[in-house]
C-alpha positions in Angstrom: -136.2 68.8 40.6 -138.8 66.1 38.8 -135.9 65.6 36.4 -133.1 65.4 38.9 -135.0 62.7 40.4 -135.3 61.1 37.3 -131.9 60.4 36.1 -130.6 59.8 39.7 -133.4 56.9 39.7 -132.8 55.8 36.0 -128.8 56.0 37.1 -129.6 53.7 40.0 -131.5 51.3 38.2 -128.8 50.3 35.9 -126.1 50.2 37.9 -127.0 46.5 38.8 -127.6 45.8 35.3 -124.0 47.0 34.7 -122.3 45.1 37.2 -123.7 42.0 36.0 -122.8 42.7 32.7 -118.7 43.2 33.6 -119.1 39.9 35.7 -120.3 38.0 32.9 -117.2 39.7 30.9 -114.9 36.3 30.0 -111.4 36.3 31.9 -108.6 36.9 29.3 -106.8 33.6 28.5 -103.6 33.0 28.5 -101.1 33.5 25.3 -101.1 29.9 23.4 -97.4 28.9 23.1 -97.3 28.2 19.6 -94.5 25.8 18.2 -91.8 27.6 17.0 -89.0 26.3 13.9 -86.0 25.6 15.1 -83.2 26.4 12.5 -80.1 25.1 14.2 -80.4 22.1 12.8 -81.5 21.9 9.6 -85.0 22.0 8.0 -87.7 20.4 9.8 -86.7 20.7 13.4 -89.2 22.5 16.1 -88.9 23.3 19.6 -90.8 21.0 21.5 -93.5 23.3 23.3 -92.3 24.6 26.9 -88.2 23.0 26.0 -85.2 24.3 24.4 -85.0 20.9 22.9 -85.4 20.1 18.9 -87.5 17.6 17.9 -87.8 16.6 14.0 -90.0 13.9 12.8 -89.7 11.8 9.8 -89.9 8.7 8.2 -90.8 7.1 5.1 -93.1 4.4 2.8 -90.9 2.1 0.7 -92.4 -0.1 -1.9 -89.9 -3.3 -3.3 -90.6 -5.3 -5.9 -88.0 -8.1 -6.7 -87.4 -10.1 -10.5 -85.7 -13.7 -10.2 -84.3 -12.6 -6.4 -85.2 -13.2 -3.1 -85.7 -10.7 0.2 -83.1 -7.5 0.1 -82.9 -8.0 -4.2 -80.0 -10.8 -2.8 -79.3 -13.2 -5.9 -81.1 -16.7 -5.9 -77.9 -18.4 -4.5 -79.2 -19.7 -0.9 -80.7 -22.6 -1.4 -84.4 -24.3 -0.8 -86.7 -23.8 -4.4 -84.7 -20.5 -5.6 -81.1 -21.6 -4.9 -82.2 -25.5 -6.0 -83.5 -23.7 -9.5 -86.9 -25.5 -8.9 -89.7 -24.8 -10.7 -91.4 -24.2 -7.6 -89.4 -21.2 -7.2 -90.9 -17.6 -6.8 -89.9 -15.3 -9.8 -90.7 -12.2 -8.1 -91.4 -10.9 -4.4 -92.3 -8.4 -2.7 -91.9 -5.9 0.3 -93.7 -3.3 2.0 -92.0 -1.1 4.7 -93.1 1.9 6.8 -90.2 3.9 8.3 -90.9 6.4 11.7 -87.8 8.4 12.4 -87.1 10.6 16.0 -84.5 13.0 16.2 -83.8 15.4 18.9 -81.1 17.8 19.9 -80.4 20.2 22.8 -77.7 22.3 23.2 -75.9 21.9 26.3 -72.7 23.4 27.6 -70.6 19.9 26.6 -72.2 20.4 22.9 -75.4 18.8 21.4 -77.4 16.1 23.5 -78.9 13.7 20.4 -81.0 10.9 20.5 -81.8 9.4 17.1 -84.3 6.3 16.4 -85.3 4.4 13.1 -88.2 1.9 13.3 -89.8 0.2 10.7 -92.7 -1.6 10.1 -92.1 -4.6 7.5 -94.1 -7.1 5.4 -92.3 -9.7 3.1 -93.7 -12.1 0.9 -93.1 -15.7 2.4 -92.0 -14.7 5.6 -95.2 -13.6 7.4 -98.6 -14.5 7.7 -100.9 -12.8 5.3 -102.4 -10.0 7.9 -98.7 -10.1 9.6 -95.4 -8.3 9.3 -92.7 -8.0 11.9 -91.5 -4.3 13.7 -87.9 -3.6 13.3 -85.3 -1.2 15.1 -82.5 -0.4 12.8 -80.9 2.1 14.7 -81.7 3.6 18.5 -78.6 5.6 19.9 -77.7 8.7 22.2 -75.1 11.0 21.6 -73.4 13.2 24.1 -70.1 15.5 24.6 -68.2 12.9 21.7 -69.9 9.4 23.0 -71.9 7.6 21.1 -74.3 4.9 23.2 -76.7 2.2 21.3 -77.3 1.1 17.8 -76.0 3.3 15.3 -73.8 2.7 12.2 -70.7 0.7 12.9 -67.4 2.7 13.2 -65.5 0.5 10.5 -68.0 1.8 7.5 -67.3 4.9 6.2 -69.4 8.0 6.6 -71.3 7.4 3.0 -72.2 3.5 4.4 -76.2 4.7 4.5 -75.6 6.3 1.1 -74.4 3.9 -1.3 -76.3 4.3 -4.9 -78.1 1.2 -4.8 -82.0 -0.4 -4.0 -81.2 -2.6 -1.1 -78.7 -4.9 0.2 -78.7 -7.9 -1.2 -75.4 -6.7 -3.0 -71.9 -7.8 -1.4 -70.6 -4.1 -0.6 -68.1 -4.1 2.1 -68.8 -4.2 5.7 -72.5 -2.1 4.9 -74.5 -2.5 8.5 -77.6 -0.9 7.6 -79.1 -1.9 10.3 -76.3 -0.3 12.9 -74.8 -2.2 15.8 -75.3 -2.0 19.3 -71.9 0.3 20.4 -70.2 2.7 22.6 -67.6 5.0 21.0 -66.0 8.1 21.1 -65.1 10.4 18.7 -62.6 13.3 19.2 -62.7 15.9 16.6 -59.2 17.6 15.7 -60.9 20.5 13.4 -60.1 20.7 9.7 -62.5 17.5 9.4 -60.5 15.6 10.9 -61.3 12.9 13.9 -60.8 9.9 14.8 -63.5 6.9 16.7 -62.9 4.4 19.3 -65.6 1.9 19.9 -66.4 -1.7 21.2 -68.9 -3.3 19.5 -71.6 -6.1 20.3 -70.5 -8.6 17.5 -73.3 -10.4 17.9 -75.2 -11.1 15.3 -73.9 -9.2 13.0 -69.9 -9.7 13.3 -70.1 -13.8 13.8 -70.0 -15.1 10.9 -69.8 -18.9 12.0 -67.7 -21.2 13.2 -67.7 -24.9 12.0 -66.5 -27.8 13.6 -65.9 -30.7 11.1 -67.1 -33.2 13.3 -70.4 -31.7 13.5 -73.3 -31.8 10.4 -73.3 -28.3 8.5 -76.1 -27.6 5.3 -75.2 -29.0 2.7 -75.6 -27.3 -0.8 -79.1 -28.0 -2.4 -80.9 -28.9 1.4 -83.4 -26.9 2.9 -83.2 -24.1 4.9 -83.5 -24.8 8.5 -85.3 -22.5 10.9 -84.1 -20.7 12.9 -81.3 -19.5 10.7 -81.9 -16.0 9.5 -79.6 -13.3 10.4 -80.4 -11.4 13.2 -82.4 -13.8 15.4 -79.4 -15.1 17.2 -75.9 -15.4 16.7 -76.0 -17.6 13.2 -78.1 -20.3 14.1 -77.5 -22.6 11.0 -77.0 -25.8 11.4 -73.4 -26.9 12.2 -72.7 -23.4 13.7 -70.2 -24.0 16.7 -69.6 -20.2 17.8 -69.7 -20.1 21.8 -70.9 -16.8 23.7 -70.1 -13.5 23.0 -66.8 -12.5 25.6 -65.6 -9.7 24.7 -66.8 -7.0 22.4 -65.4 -6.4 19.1 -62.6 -2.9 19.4 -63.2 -1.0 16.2 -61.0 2.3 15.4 -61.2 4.7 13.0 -59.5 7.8 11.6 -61.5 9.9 8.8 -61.1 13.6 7.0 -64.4 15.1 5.7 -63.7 18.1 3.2 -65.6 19.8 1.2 -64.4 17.8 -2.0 -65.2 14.1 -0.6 -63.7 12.4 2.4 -61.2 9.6 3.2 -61.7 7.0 5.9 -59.3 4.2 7.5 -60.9 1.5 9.9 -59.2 -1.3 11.6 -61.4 -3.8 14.1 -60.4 -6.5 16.2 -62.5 -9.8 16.6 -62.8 -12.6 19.2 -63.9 -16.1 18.2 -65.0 -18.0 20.5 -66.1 -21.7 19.6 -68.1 -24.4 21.3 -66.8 -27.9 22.8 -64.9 -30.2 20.6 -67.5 -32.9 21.4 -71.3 -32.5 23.4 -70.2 -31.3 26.5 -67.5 -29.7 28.4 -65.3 -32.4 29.3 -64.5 -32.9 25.9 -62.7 -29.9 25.5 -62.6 -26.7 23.2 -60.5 -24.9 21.0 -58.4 -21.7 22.7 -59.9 -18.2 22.1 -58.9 -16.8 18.6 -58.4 -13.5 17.6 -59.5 -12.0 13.9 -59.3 -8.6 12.9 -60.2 -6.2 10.1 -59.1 -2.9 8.2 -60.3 -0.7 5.3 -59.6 2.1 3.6 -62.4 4.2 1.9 -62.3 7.3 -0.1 -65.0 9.4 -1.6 -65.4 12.5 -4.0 -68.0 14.6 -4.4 -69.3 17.0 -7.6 -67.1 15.7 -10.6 -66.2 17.3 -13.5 -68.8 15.0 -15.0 -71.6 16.9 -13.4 -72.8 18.7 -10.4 -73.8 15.7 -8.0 -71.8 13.0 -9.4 -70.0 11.1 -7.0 -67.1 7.8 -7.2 -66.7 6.1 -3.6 -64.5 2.9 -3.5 -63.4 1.1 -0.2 -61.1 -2.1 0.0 -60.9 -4.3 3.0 -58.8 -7.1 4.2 -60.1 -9.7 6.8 -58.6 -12.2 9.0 -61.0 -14.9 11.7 -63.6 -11.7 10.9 -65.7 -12.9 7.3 -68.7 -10.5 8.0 -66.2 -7.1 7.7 -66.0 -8.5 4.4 -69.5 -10.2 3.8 -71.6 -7.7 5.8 -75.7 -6.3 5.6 -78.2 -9.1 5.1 -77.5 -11.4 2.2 -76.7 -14.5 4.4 -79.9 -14.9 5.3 -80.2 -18.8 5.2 -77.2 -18.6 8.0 -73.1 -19.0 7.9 -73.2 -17.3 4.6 -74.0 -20.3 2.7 -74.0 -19.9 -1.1 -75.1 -22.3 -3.3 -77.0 -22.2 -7.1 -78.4 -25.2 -9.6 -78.1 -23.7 -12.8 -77.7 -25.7 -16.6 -77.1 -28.7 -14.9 -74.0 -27.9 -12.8 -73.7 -26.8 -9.3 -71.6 -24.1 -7.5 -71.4 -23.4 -4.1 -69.2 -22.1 -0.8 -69.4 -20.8 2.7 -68.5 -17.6 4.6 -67.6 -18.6 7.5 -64.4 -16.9 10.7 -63.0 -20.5 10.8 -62.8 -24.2 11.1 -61.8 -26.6 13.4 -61.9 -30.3 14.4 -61.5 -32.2 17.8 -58.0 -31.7 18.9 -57.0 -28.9 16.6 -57.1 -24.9 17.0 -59.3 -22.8 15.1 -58.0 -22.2 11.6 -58.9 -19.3 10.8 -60.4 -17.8 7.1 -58.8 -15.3 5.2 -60.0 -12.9 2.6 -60.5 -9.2 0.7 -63.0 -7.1 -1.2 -63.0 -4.4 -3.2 -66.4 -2.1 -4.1 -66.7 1.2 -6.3 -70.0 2.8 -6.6 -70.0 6.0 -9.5 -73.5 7.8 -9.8 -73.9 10.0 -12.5 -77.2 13.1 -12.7 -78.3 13.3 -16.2 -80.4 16.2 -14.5 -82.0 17.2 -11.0 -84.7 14.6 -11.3 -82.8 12.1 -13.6 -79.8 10.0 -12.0 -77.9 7.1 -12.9 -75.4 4.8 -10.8 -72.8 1.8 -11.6 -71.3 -0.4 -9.2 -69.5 -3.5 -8.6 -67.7 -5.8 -6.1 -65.7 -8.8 -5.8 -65.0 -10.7 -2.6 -62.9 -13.4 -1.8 -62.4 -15.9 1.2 -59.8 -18.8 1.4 -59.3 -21.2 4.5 -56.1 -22.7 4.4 -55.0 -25.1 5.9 -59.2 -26.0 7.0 -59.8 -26.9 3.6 -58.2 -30.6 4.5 -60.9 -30.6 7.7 -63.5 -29.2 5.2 -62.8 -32.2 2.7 -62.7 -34.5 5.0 -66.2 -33.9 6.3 -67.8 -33.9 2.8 -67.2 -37.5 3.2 -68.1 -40.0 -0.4 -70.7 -41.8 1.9 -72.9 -38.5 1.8 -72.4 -38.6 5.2 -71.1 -35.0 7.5 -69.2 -36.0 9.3 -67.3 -38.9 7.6 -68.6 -42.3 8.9 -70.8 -40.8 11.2 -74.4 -41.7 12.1 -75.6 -41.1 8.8 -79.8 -40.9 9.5 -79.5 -41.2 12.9 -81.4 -37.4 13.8 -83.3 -35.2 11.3 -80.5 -32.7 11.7 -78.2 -34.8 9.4 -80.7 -36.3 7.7 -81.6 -32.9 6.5 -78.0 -32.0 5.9 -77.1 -34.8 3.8 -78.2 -33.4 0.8 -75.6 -35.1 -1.6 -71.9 -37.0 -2.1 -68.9 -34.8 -3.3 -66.8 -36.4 -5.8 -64.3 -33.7 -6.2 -60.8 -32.3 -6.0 -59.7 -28.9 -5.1 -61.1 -26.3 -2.2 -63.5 -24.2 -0.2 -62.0 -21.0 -1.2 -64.9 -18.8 -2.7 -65.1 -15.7 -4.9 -68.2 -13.9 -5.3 -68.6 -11.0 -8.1 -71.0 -8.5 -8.9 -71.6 -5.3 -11.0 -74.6 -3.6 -11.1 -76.4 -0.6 -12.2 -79.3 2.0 -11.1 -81.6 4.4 -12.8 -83.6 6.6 -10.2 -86.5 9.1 -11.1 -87.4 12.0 -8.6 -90.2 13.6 -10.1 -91.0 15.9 -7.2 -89.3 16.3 -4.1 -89.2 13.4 -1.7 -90.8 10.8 -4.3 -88.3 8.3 -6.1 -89.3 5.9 -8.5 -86.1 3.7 -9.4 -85.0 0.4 -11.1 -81.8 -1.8 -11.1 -80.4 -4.7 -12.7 -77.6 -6.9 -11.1 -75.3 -9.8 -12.6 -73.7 -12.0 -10.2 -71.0 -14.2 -10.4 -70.2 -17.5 -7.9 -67.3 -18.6 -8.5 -65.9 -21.9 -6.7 -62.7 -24.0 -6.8 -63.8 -27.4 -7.3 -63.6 -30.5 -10.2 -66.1 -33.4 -10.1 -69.6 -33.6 -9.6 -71.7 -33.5 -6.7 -74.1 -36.1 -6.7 -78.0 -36.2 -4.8 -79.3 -38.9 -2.5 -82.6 -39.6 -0.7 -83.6 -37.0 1.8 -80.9 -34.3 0.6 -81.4 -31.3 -1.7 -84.8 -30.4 -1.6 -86.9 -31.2 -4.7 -83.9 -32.8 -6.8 -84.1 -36.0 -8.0 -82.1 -38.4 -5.7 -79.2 -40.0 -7.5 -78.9 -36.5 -9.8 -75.3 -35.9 -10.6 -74.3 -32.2 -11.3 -71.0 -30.8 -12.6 -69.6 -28.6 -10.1 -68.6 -25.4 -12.1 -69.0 -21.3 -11.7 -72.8 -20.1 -11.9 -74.0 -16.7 -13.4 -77.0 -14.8 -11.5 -79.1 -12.0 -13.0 -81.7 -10.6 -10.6 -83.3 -7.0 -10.7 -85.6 -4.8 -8.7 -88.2 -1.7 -8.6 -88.6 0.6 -6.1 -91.3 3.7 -4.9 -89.6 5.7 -2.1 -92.2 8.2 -0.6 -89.8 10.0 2.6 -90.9 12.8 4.6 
């Protein structure tokens, strides 16, 4: 019995213990949801926890160093020191840029739901303070059930227009919006690879290239840059620009055929022009609406016989009242596409501009063409090598009479007028043209490429560019007081061609 009693006691005793034990037990947590891959897409793509929606993450650190050119490796052919040929000119620059890219996609029942956004992170020599730097979205757009809504790459470029063997953009190729424009298409898909794109376009700024009415002041070669001009920060807001608003958007089509062996591509876009009052307000009148338009054909192959990877793309394009189809990406960046180089004592220069005009007259409008190839050659995985050239031309017509007549032998734009009267033409009256011939402008280039990919996702490359301007006057073009910046006043040049060389290096770290 004494040991009956015993355990029962003993038994009794810990049963409190052991109820306080299983309460102190932890409660079992819940299952972490753990990101998952998600292969429907391509490498890097995850679920986003909790969503049947992709998300991939990306971006990049780009590293630019530019020899004898300015930003985007563009030629010295803009004016201020570098156009002017002063020895006060930079002989290098360069560029730091941090790249953050989104991209999701859901599936739905009317296909994939994408949004897609590029930002960027820039500092540029000469352009920002020394702590500064400016944010940048390139492209920000939504895609659903065939439409395409915000700023993505313009429907006239072909597919390859992001892929082009080069550093940067300061080479004439085409049409080339790297930087996308604001947009709403549609694209219907036929199968095979074939499809076709309707879209209206925001022209501005990227489409305008400028308007100029004669009996305004316009920069004249060798004078400063005027601020602000760059492109981007309005519609071309260089001096003598007479665009009006923005009334309709531009209609861009497109037909393309993506096979396995390359792809063709045929673009057409049509272009309003819309200038500004003949005189300083509205009861002077205006010009009537004018109408450009665009088309290009583009064709690309893929893996040549010279080597797994190679690649030839070539695209030509014709332009009417619509200079930027032609003249596109980021080289105008002193406004209206205004080219001008001091070199050996002679002086070349042109505009790029939709059209002129003068008070009582219609918009004349510009005409031109270009042609690009681009071949890229791997010597080996890691080892590449790419050639490429361009030539573009623009003629005016029956402007270049108006354009003449505003370069008047007084130094004065527009002839007779108030001479010093405002800064604005003080600034502009950079010199006196004592010539014969036209405004019609050709511009060509060839360049070439060597890229190094020692591991994955790292590129070391470097590329050497000629230029050529090549202008249609005779005579000289003489300097006067308060004109081209940092030339002696009363300098004469020859007006004649000028030849360019400019190169670049590059680091490209993506992820």
């Amino acid at each position: 019995m004494k040991f009956k009693t015993i355990v029962l006691v003993s038994t009794a005793a810990l049963l409190p213990c052991s109820m306080a034990s299983a309460a102190d037990l932890p409660v079992k947590a819940k299952a972490v949801e753990y990101v998952k891959v998600c292969s429907l897409y391509g490498a890097g793509f995850y679920y986003i926890p909790g969503t049947d929606t992709c998300i991939k993450i990306g971006g990049a650190i780009r590293l630019d160093v530019g020899v004898y050119s300015a930003n985007y490796d563009a030629p010295y052919w803009q004016g201020g020191a570098n156009g002017n040929n002063l020895w006060t000119k930079d002989y290098f620059w360069s560029r730091e840029r941090v790249n953050v890219t989104t991209d999701t996609r859901t599936a739905t029942e009317y296909g994939v739901l994408r949004t897609y956004a590029n930002m960027q992170f820039d500092f540029s020599q000469n352009r920002e303070s020394i702590a500064g730097g400016f944010v940048e979205m390139d492209f920000a757009f939504i895609q659903f059930a065939g439409f395409t809504f915000g700023k993505a790459v313009s429907q006239f470029d072909p597919q390859w227009a992001l892929s082009k063997p080069w550093i940067s953009s300061g080479f004439n190729g085409g049409s080339n919006n790297a930087t996308g424009i604001p947009q709403i298409s549609y694209t219907a898909n036929f199968g095979n690879g074939v499809s076709a794109t309707i879209s209206l376009e925001n022209a501005s700024a990227y489409r305008n290239a400028g308007l100029w009415n004669t009996a305004t002041y316009i920069v004249g070669p060798g004078a400063s840059s005027f601020v602000p001009n760059f492109y981007g920060s309005a519609s071309n807001t260089f001096l003598g620009n007479s665009y009006g608003g923005n009334h309709i958007p531009d209609v861009v089509g497109n037909i393309r055929l993506d096979q396995a062996w390359g792809s063709l591509h045929f673009g057409a876009a049509m272009h309003q022009i819309t200038s500004g009052f003949y005189g300083s307000n509205e009861s002077t009148g205006h010009p009537d609406e004018s109408y450009g338009f665009a088309v290009t054909g583009a064709v690309e192959f893929k893996d040549l016989p010279t080597g797994a990877g190679d690649s030839l793309k070539v695209e030509a394009s014709y332009a009417q009242g619509a200079a930027k189809y032609l003249f596109g990406g980021t080289t105008d960046t002193a406004g209206g596409g205004r080219y001008a180089a001091f070199r050996d004592g002679g002086l070349g220069f042109g505009y790029v501009l939709d059209g002129v005009y003068a008070p009582g007259t219609g918009i004349i409008q510009s005409k031109g063409w270009e042609v690009s190839a681009f071949y890229e050659h791997y010597w080996s995985p890691a080892w590449r090598t790419s050639i490429f050239g361009n030539y573009s031309h623009i003629e005016y017509g029956d402007g270049n009479a108006l354009m003449m007549a505003a370069f008047s032998n007084d130094g004065t734009f527009p002839a007779g007028g108030p001479g010093t009267n405002s800064s604005s033409a003080a600034a502009a009256r950079a010199g006196v043209l004592n010539a014969s011939g036209n405004f019609d402008l050709n511009l060509a280039q060839i360049g070439t490429r060597t890229a190094w990919t020692p591991v994955k996702n790292l590129t070391i490359s470097a590329q050497f560019t000629y230029s050529r301007l090549d202008q249609n006057f005779s005579g000289t073009y003489q300097t006067i007081g308060t004109g081209a910046a940092g030339k002696p006043s009363g300098s004469v040049y020859e007006l004649k061609d000028q030849n360019l060389y400019n190169g670049a290096v590059q680091i490209l770290r993506s992820f």
